[in-house]
PDB file of N, CA, C and O in Angstrom, chain B, residues numbered from 101:
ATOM      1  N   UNK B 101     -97.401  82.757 -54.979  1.00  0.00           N
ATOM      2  CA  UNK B 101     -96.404  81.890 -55.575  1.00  0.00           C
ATOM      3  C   UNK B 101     -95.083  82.654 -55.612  1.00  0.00           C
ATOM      4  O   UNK B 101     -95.079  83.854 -55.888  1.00  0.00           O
ATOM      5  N   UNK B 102     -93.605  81.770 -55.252  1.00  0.00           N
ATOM      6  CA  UNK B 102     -92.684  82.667 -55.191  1.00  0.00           C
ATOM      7  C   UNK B 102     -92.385  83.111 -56.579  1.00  0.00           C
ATOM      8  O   UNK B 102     -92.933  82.499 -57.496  1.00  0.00           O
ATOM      9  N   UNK B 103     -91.492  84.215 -56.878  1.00  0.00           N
ATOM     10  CA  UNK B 103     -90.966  84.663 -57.620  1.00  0.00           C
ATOM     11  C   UNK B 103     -89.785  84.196 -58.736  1.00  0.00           C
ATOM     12  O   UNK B 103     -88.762  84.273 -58.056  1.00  0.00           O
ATOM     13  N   UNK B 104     -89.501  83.887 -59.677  1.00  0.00           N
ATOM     14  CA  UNK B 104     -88.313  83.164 -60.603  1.00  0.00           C
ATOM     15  C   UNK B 104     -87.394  83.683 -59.573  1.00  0.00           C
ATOM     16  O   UNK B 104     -86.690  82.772 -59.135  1.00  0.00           O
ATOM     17  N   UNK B 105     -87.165  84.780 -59.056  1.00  0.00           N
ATOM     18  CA  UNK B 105     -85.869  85.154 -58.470  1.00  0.00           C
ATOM     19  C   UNK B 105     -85.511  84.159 -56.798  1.00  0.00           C
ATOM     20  O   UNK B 105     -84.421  83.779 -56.369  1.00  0.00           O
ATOM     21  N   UNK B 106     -86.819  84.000 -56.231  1.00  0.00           N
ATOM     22  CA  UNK B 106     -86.907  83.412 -54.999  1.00  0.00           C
ATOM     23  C   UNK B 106     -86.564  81.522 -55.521  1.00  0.00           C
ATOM     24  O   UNK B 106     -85.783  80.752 -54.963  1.00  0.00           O
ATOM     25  N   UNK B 107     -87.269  81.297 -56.480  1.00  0.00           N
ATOM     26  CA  UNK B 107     -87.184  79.688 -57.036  1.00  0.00           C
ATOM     27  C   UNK B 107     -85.152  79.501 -57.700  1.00  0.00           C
ATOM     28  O   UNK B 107     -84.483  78.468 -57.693  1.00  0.00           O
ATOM     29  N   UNK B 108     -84.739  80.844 -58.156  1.00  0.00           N
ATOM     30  CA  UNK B 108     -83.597  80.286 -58.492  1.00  0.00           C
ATOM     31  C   UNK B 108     -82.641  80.647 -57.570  1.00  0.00           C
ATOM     32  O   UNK B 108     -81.546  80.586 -58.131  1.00  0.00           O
ATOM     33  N   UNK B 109     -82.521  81.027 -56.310  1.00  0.00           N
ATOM     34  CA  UNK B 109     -81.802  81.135 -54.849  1.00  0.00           C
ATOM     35  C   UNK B 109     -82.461  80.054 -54.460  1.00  0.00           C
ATOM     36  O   UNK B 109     -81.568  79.361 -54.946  1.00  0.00           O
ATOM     37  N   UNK B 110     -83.189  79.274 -54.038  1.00  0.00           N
ATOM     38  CA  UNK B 110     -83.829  78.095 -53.684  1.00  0.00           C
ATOM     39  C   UNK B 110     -83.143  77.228 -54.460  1.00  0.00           C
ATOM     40  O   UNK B 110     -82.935  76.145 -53.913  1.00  0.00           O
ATOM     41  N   UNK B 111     -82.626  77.379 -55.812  1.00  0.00           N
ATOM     42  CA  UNK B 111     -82.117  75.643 -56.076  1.00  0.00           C
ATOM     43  C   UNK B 111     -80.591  76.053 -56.464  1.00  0.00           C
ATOM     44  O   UNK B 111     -79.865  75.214 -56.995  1.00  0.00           O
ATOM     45  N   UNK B 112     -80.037  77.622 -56.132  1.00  0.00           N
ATOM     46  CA  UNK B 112     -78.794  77.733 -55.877  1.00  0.00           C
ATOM     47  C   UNK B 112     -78.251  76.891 -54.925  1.00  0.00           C
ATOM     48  O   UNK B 112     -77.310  76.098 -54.946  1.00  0.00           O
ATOM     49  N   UNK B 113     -79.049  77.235 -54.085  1.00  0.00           N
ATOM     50  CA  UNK B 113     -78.639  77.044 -52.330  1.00  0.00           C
ATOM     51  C   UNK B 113     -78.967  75.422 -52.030  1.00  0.00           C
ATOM     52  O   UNK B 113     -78.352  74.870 -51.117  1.00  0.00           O
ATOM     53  N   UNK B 114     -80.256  74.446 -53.066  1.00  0.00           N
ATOM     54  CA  UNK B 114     -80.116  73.218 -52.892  1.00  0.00           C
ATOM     55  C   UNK B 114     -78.415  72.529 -53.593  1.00  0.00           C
ATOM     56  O   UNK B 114     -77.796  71.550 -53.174  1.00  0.00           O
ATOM     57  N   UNK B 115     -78.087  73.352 -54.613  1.00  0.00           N
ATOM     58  CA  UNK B 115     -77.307  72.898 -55.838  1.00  0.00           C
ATOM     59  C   UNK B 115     -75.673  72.959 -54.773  1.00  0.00           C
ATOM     60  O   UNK B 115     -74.820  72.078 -54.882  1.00  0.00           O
ATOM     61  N   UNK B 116     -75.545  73.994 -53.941  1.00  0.00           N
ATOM     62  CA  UNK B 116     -74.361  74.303 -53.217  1.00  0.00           C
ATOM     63  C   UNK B 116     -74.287  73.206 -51.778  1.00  0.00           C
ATOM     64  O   UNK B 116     -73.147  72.999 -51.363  1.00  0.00           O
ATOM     65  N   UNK B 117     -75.223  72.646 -51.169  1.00  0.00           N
ATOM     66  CA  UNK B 117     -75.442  71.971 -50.336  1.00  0.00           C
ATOM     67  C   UNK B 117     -74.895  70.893 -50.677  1.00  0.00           C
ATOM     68  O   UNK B 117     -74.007  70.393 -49.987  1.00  0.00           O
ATOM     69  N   UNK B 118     -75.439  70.212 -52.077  1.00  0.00           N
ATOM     70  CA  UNK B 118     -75.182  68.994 -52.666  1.00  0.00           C
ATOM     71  C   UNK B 118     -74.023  68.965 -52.896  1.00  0.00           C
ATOM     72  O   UNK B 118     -73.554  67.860 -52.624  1.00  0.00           O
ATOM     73  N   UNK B 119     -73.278  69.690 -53.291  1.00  0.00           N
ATOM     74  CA  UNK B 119     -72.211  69.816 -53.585  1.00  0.00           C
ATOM     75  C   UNK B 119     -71.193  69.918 -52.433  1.00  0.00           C
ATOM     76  O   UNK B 119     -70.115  69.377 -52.679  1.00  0.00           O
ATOM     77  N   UNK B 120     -71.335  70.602 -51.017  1.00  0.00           N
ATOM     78  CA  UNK B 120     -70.753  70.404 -49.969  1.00  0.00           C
ATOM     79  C   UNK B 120     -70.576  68.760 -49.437  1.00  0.00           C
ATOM     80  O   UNK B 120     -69.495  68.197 -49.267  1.00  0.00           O
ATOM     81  N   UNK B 121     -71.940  68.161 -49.224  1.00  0.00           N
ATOM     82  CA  UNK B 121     -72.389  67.018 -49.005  1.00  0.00           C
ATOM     83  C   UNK B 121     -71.721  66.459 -49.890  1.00  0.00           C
ATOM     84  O   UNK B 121     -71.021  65.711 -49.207  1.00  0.00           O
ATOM     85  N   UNK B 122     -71.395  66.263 -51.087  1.00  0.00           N
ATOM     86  CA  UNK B 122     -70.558  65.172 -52.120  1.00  0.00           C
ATOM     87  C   UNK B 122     -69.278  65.487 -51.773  1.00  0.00           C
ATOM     88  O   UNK B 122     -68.738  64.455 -51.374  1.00  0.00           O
ATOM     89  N   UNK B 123     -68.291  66.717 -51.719  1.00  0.00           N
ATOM     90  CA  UNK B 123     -67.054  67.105 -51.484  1.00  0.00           C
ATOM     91  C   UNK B 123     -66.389  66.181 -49.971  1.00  0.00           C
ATOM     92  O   UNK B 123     -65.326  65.750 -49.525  1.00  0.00           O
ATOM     93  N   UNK B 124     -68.038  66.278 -49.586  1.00  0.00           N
ATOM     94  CA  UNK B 124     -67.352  65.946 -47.628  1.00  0.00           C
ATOM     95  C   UNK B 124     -67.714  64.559 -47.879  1.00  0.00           C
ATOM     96  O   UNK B 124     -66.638  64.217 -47.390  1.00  0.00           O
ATOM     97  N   UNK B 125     -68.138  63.679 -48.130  1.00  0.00           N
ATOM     98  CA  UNK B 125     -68.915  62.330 -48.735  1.00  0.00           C
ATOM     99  C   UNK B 125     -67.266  61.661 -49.240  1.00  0.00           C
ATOM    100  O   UNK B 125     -66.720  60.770 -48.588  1.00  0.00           O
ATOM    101  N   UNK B 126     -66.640  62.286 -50.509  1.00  0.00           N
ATOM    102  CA  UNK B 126     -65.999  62.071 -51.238  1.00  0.00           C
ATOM    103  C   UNK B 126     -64.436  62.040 -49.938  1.00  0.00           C
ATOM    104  O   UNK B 126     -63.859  61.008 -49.596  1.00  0.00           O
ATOM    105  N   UNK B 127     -64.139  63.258 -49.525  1.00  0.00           N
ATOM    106  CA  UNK B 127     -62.977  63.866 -48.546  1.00  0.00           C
ATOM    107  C   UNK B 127     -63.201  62.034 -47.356  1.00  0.00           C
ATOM    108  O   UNK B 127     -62.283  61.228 -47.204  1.00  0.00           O
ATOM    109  N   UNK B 128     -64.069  61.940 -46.982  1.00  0.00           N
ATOM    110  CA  UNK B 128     -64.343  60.635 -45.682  1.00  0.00           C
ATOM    111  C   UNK B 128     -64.147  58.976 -46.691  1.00  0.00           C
ATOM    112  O   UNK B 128     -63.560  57.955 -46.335  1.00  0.00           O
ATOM    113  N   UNK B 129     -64.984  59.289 -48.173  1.00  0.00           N
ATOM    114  CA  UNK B 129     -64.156  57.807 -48.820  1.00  0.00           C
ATOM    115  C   UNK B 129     -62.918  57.739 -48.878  1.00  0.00           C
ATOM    116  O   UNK B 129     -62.143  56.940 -48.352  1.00  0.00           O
ATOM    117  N   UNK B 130     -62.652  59.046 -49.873  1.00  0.00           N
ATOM    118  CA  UNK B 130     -60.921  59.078 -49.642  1.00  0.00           C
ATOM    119  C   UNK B 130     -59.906  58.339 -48.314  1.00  0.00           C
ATOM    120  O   UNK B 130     -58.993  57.556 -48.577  1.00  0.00           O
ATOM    121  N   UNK B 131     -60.169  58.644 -47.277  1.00  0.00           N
ATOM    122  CA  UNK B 131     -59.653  58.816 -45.739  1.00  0.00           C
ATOM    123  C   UNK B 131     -59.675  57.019 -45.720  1.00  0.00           C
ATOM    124  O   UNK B 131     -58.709  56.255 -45.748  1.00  0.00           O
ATOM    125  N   UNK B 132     -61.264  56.672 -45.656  1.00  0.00           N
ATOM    126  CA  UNK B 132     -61.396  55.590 -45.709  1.00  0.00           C
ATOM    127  C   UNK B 132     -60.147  54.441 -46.485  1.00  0.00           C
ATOM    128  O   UNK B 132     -59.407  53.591 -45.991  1.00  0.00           O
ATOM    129  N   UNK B 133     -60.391  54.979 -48.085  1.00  0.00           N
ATOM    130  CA  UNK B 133     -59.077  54.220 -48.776  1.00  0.00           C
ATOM    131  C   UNK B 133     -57.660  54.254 -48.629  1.00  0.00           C
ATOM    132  O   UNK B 133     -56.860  53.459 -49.122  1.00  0.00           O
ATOM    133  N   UNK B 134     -57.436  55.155 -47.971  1.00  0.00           N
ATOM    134  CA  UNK B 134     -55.853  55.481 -47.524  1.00  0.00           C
ATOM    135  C   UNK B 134     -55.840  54.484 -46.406  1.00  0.00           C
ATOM    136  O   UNK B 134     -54.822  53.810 -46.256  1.00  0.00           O
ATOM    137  N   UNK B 135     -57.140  54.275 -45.391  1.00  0.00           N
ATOM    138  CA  UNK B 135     -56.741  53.235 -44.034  1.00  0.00           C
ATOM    139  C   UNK B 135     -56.988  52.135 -44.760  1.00  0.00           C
ATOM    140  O   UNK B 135     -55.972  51.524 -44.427  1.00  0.00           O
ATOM    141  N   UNK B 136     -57.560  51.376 -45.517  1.00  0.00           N
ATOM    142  CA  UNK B 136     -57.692  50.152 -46.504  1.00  0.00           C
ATOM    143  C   UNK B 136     -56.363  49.793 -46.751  1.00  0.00           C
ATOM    144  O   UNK B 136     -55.860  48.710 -46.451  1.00  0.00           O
ATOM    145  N   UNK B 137     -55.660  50.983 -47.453  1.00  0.00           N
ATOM    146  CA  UNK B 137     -54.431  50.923 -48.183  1.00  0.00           C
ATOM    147  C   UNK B 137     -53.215  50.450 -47.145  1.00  0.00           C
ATOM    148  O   UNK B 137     -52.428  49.525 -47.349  1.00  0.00           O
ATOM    149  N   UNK B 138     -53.259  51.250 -46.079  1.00  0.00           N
ATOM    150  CA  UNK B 138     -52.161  51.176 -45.180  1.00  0.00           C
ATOM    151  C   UNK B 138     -52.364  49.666 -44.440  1.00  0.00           C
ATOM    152  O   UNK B 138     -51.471  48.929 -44.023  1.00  0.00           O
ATOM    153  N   UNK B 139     -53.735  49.457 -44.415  1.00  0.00           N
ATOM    154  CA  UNK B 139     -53.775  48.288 -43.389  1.00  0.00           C
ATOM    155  C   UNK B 139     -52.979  47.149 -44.436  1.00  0.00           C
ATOM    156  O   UNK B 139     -51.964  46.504 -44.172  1.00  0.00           O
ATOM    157  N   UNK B 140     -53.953  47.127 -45.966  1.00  0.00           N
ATOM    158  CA  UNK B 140     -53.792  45.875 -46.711  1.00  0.00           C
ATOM    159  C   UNK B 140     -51.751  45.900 -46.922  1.00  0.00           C
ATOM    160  O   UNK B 140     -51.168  44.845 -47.174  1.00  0.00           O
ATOM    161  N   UNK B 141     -51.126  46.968 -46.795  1.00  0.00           N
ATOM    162  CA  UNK B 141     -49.878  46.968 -47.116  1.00  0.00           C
ATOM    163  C   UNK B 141     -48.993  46.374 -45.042  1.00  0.00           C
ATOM    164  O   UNK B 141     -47.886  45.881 -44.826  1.00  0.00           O
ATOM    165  N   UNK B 142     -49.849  46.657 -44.260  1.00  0.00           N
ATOM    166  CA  UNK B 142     -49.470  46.116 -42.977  1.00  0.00           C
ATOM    167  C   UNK B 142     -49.843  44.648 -43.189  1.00  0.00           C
ATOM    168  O   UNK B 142     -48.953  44.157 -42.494  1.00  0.00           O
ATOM    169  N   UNK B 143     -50.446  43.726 -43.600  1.00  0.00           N
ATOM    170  CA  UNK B 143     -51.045  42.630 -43.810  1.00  0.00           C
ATOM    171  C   UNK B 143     -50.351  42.036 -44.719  1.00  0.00           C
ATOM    172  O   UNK B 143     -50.234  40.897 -44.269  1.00  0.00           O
ATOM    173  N   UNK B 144     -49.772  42.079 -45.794  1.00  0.00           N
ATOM    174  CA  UNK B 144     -48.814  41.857 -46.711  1.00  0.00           C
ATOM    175  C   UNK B 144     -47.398  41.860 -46.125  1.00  0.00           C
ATOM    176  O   UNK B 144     -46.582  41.039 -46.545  1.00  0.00           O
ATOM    177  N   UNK B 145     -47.032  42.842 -45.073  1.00  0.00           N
ATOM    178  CA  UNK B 145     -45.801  42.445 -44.380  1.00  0.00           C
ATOM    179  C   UNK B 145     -45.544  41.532 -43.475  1.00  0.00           C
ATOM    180  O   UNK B 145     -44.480  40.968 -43.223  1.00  0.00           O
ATOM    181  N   UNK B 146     -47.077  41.367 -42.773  1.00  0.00           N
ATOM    182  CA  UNK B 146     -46.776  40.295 -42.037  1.00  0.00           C
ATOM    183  C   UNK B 146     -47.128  39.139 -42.761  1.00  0.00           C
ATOM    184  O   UNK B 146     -47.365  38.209 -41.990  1.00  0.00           O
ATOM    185  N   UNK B 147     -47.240  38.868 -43.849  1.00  0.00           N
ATOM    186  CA  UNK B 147     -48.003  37.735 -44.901  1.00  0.00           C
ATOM    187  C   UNK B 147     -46.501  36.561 -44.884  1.00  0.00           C
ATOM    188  O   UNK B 147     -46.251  35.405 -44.540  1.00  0.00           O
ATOM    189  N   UNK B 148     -45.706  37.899 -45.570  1.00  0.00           N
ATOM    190  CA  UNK B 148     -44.460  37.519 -46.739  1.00  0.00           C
ATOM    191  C   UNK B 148     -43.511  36.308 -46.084  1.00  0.00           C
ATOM    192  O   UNK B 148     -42.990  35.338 -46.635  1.00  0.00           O
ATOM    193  N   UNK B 149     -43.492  36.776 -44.596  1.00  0.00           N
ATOM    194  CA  UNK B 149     -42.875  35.551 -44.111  1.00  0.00           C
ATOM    195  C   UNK B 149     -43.522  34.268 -43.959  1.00  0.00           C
ATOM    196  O   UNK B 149     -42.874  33.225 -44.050  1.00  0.00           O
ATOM    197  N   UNK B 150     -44.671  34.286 -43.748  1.00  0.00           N
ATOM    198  CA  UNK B 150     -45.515  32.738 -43.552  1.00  0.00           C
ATOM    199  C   UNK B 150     -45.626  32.473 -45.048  1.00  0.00           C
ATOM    200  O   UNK B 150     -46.192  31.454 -45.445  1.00  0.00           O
ATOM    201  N   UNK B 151     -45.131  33.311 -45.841  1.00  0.00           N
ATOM    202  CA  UNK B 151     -45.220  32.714 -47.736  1.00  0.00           C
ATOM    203  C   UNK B 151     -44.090  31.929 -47.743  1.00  0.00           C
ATOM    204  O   UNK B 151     -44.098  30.702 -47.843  1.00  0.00           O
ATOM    205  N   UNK B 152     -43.176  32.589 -47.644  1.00  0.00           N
ATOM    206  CA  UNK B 152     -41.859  32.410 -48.158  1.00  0.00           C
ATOM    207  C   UNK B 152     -41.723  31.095 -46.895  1.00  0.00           C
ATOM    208  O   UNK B 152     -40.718  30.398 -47.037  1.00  0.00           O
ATOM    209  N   UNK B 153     -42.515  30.776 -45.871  1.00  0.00           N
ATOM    210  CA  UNK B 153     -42.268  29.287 -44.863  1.00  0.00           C
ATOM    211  C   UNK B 153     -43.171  28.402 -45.056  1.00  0.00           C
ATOM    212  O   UNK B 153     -43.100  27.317 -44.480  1.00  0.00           O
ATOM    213  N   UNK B 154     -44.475  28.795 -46.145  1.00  0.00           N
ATOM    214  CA  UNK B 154     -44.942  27.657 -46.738  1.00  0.00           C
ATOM    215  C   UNK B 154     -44.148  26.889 -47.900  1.00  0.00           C
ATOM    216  O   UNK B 154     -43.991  25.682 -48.086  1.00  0.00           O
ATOM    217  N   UNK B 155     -43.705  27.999 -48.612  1.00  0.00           N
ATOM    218  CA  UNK B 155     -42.665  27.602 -50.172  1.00  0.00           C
ATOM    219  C   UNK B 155     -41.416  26.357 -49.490  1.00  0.00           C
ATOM    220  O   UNK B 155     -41.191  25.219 -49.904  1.00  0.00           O
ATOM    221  N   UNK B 156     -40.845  27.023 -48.452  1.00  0.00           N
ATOM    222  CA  UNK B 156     -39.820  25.991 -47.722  1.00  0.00           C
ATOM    223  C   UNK B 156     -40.289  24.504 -47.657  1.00  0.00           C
ATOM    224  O   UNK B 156     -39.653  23.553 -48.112  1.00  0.00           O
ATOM    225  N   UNK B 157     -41.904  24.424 -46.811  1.00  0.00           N
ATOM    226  CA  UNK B 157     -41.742  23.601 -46.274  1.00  0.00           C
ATOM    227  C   UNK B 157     -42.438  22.220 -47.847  1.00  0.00           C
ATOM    228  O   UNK B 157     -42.133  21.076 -48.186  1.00  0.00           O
ATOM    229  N   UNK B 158     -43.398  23.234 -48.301  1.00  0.00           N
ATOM    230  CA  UNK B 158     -43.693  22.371 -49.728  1.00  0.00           C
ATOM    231  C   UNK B 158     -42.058  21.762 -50.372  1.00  0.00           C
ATOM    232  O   UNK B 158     -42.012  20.572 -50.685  1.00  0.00           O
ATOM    233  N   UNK B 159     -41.144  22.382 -50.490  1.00  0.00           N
ATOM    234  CA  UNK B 159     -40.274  22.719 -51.355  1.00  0.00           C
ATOM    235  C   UNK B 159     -39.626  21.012 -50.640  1.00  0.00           C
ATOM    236  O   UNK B 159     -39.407  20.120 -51.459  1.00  0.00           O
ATOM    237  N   UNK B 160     -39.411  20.769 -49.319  1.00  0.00           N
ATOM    238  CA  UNK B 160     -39.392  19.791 -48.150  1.00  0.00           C
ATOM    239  C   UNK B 160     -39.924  18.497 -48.317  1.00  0.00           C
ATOM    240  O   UNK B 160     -39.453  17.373 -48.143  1.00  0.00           O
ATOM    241  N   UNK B 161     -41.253  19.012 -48.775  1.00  0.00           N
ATOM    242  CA  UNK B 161     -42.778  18.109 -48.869  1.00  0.00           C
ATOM    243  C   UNK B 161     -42.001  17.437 -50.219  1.00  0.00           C
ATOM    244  O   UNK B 161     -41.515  16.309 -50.134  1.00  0.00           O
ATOM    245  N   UNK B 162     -41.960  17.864 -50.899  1.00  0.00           N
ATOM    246  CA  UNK B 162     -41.821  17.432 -52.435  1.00  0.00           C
ATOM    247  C   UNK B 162     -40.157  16.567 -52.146  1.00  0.00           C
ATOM    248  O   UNK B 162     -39.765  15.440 -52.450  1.00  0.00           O
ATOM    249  N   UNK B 163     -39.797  17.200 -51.752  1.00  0.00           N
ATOM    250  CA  UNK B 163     -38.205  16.248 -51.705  1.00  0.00           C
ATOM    251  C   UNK B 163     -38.692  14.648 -51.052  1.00  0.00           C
ATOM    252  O   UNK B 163     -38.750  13.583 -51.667  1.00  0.00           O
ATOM    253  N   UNK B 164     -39.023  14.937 -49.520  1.00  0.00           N
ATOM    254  CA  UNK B 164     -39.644  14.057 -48.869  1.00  0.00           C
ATOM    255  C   UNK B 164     -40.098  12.837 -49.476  1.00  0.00           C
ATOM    256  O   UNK B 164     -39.574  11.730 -49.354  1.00  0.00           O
ATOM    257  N   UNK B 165     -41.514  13.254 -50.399  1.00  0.00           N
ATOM    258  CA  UNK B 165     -42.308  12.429 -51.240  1.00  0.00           C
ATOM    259  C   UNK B 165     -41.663  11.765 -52.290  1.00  0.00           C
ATOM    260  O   UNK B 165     -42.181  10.772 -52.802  1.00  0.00           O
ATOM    261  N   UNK B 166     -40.577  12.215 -52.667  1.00  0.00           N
ATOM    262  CA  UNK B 166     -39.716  12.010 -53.956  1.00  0.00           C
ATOM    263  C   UNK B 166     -38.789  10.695 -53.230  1.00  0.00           C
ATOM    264  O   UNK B 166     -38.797   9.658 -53.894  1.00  0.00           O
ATOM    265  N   UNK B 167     -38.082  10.672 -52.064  1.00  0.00           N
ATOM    266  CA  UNK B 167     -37.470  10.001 -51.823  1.00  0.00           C
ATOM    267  C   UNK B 167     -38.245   8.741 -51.148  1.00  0.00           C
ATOM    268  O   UNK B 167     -37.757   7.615 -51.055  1.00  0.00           O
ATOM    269  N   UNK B 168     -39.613   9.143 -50.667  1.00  0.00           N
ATOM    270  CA  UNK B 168     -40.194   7.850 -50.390  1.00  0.00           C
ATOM    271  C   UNK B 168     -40.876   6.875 -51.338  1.00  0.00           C
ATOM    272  O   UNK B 168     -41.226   5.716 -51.114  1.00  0.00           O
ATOM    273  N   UNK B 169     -41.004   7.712 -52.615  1.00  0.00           N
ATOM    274  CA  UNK B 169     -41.500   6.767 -53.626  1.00  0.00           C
ATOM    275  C   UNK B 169     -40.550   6.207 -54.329  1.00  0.00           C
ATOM    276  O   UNK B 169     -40.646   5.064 -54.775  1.00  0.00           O
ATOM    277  N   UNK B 170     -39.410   7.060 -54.516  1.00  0.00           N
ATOM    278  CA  UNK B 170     -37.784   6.047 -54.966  1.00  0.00           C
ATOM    279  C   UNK B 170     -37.736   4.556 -54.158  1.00  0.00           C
ATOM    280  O   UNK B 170     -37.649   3.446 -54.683  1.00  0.00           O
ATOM    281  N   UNK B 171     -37.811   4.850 -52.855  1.00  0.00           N
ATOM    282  CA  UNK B 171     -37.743   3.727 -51.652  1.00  0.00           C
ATOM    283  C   UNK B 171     -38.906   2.680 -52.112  1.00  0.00           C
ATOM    284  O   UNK B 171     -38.672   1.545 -52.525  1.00  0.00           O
ATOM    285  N   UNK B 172     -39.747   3.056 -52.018  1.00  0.00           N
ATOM    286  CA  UNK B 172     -40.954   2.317 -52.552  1.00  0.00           C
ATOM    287  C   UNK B 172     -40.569   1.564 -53.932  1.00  0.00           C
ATOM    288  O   UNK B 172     -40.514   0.334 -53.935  1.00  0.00           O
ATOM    289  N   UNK B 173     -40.262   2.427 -55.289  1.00  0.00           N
ATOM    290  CA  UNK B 173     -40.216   1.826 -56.260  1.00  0.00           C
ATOM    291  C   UNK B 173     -38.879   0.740 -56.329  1.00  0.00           C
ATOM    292  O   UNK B 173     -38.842  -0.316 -56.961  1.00  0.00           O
ATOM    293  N   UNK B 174     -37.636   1.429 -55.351  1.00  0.00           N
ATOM    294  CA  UNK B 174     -36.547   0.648 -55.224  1.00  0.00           C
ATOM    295  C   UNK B 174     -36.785  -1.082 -54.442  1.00  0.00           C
ATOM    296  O   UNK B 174     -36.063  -2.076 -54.505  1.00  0.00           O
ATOM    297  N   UNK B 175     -37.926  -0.882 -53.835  1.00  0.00           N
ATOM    298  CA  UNK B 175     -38.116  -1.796 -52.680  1.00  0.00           C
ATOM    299  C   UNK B 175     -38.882  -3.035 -53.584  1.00  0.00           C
ATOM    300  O   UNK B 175     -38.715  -4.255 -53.558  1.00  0.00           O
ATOM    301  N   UNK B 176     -39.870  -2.103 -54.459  1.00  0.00           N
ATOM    302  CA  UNK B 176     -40.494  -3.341 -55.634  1.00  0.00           C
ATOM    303  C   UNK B 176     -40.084  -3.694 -56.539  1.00  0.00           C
ATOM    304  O   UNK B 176     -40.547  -4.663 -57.141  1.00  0.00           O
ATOM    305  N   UNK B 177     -38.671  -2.739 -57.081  1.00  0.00           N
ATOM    306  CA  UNK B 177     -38.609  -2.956 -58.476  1.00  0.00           C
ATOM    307  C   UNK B 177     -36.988  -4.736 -58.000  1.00  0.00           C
ATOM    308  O   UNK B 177     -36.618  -5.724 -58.634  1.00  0.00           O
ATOM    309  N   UNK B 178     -36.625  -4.135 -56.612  1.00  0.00           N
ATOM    310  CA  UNK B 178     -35.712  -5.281 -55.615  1.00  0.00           C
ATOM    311  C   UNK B 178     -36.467  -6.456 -55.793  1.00  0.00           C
ATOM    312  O   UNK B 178     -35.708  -7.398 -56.019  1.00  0.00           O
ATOM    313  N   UNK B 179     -37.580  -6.763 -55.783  1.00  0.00           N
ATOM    314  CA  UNK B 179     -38.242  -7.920 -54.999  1.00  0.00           C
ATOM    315  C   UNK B 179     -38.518  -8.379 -55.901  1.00  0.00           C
ATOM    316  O   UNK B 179     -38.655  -9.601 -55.965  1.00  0.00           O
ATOM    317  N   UNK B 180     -38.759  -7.346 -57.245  1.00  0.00           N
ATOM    318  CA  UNK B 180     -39.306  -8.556 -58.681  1.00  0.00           C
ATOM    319  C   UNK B 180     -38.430  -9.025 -59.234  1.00  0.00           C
ATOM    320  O   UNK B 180     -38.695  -9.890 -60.069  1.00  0.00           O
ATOM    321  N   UNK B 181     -37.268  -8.712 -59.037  1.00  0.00           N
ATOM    322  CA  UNK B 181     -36.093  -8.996 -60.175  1.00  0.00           C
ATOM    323  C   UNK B 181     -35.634  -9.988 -59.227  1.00  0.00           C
ATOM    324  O   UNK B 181     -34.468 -10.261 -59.510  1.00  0.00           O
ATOM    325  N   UNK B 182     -36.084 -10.722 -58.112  1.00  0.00           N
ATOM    326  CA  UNK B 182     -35.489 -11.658 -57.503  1.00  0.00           C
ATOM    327  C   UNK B 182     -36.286 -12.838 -58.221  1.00  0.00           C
ATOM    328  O   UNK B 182     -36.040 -14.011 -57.938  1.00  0.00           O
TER     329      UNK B 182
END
C-alpha cells in the first residue's frame, strides 16, 4: 500500500491538473464571450437602421389610417345629415 507521502503527491498532482483544466476551460469561455459580445454589438449596428425604418413607416401607417377613417367618418357622417 502506498505511503501518506506517495497518496498526498497523488492528489497534489490530481488537485494542480484540475486546476490547469478549469483556468484553460475558463481562458476558452472567456474568448468565447468576447466573440458573443462583438458579434451581438455587429448585429445591433446593422439592426438600428431597419428600427429606426420600421418606426418611419408605422409612424406613415398611423397617419395613413387616420386619414382614411376621417374620409370614412366624413363620408357617413355627409350622407346622414342629408
Amino acid at each position: 500500500m502506498p505511503g501518506d507521502d506517495a497518496i498526498l503527491a497523488l492528489v497534489q498532482s490530481v488537485k494542480e491538473d484540475v486546476v490547469h483544466l478549469r483556468d484553460n476551460h475558463l481562458a476558452h469561455v472567456q474568448e468565447d464571450l468576447d466573440d458573443i459580445k462583438d458579434r451581438l454589438t455587429r448585429v445591433e449596428l446593422r439592426l438600428e437602421p431597419l428600427d429606426e425604418l420600421a418606426t418611419l413607416i408605422r409612424q406613415h401607417l398611423l397617419k395613413v389610417s387616420g386619414l382614411i377613417t376621417a374620409a370614412v367618418i366624413a363620408a357617413l357622417g355627409g350622407s346622414t345629415m342629408l
